[in-house]
Structure formats: structure tokens, C-alpha cells
C-alpha positions in Angstrom: 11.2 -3.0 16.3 8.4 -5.2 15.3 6.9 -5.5 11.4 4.0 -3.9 13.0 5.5 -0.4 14.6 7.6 -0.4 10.7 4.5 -1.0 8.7 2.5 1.6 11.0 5.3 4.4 10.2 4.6 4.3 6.1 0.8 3.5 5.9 0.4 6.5 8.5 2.3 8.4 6.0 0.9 7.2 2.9 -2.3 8.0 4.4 -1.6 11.4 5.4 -0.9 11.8 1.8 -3.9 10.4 0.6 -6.3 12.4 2.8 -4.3 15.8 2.5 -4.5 15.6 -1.5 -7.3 13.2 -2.9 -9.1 11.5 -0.1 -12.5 13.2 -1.5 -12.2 13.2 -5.1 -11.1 9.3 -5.6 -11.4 7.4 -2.8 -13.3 4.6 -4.5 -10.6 4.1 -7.1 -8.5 2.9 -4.2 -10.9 1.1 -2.8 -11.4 -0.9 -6.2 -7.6 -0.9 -6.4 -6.9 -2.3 -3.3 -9.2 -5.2 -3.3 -7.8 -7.4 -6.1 -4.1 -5.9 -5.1 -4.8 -7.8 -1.6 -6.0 -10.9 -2.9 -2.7 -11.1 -5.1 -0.8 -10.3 -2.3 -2.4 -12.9 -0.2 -1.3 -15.5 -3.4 1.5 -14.5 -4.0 2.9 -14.0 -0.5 1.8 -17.4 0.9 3.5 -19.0 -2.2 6.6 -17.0 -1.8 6.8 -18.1 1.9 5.9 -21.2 1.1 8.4 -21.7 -1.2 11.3 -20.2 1.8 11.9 -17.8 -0.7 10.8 -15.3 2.3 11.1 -16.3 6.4 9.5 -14.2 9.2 11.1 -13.5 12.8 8.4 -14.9 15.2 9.5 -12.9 17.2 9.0 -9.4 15.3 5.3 -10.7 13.7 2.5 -10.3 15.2 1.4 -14.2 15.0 -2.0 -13.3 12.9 -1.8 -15.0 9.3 -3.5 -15.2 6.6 -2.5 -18.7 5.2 0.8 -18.2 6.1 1.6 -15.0 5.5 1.5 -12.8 8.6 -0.9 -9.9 8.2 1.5 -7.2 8.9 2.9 -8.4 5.0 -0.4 -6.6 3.8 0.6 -3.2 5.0 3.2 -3.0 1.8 0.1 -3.4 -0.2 -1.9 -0.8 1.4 1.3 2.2 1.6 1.8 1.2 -2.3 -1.7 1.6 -3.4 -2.0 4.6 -1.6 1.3 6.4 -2.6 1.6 5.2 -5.7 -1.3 6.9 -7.6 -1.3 10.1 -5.2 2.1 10.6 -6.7 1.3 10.8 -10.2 -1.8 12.4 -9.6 0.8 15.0 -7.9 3.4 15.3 -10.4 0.8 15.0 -13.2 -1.2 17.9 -11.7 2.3 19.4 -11.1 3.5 19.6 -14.6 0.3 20.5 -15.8 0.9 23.7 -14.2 4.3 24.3 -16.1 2.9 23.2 -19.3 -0.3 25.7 -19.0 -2.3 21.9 -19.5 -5.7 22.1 -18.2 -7.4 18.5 -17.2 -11.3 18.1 -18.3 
């Protein structure tokens, strides 16, 4: 299995989760997220390879880079900024239901 076929798995499902509960109501937050998110994952990736802290199969990589940090890297970026605030909107929503909370 390629880096490609496993990154396409979890953004497809972070992204179902995105557009099933907030797609409409924040989408420009993640936009705004995910712009500086990406340019520190471009930094910090290309210094991390750089450094061999981190190698890459050639064979399992698709061969586009940016620097040298193939672009299927990215997709971790993308699944975490969409999960990880969906979730805590979620569970925040979530438990204010138990709690009888109401958000203004």
C-alpha cells in the first residue's frame, strides 16, 4: 500500500466528518487553520527529513515534493485539522446537552 491509498483512507474520513457536522457553519476557521498549519508542516517536515530523523520508501511515495518532503506528508496535516476541532465541537456540544448548557 502506498502513503497515498493510507493518507486517502483518513482525509476521506476526516472529511466525511467535517461535512456531516460543521461543514456550513465554520468552514472558514479551517481554512485559516489550515494555512499556517501547512506552512509549518512544510518547515518542519523538510527539516526533520533533512536531518534523517525521518526516510521515505521511494517506492510507496508518490515522487512529488515539496522541498523534500513528499506531498503525501501533508495529508496528516489536513485529517488533523479537520478532526481535531470537529471533535471538540462534538463532545463540547455533547456535554452541553447533559449539563442543560446552552451556547450563545
Amino acid at each position: 500500500m502506498t502513503y497515498f491509498v493510507l493518507n486517502l483512507i483518513f482525509v476521506a474520513i476526516a472529511l466525511v466528518g467535517f461535512l456531516v457536522q460543521i461543514a456550513r457553519k465554520r468552514w472558514r476557521l479551517y481554512a485559516l487553520t489550515l494555512l499556517p498549519m501547512l506552512l509549518l508542516t512544510a518547515i518542519f517536515d523538510n527539516a526533520i527529513i533533512f536531518g534523517k530523523i525521518v526516510a521515505y520508501d521511494e517506492a510507496k511515495i508518490s515522487g512529488v515534493l515539496i522541498g523534500i518532503a513528499p506531498i503525501e506528508d501533508f495529508a496528516y496535516t489536513v485529517a488533523a485539522v479537520l478532526v481535531v476541532p470537529t471533535v471538540w465541537w462534538v463532545l463540547g456540544k455533547q456535554s452541553d446537552k447533559k449539563t442543560g448548557r446552552e451556547k450563545k
